[in-house]
C-alpha positions in Angstrom: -9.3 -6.3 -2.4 -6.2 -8.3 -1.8 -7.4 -11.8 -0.8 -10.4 -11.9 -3.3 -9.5 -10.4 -6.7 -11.8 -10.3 -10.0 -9.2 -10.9 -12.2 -6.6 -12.9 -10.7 -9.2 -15.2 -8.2 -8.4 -16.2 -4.9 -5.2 -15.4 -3.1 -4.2 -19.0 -1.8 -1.9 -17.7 0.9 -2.7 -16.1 4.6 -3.8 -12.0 4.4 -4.8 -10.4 7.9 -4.9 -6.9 9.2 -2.5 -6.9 13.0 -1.6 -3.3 14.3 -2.7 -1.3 11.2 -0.5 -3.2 9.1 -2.0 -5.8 6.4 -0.1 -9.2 6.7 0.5 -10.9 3.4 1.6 -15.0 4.0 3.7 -14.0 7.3 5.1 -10.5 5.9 3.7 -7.0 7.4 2.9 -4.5 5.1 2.3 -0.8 6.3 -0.6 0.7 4.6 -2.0 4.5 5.2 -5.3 6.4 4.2 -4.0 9.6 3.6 -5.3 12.3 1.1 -2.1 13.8 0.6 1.1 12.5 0.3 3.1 15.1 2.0 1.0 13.6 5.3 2.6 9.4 4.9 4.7 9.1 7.6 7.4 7.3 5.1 10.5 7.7 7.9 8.3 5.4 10.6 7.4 3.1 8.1 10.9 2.1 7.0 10.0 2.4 3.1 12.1 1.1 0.4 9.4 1.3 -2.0 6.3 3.0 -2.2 3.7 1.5 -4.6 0.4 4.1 -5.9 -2.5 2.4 -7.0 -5.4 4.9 -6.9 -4.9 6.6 -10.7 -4.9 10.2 -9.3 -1.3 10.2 -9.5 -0.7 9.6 -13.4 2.1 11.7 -14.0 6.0 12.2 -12.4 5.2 15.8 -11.1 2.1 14.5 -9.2 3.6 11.0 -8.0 7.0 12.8 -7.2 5.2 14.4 -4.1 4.8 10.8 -2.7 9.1 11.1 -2.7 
């Protein structure tokens, strides 16, 4: 979804998947399939941000559990 994208074309730069983590042009990017967001391990994953791209979340009382 990354790498090839409908609307923007072709990312021109290296993307890879090493150790569960996607790998965008040399930087490693923690990713997690979780249903809830009580259950992302943010701690372990050293978080500054947290982006939410599935449109479940589409209010602040819903997305605040991601916090």
């Amino acid at each position: 979804m990354f790498k090839y994208n409908s609307t923007h074309g072709r990312y021109k730069c290296e993307v890879s998947l090493e150790d569960g983590k996607l790998i965008v042009d040399g930087h490693a990017i923690s990713v997690f399939q979780c249903m809830k967001p009580a259950e992302i391990p943010w701690g372990n994953a050293g978080a500054a941000y947290a982006g939410v791209y599935t449109g479940v979340f589409l209010n602040r009382e819903r997305v605040s559990s991601h916090l």
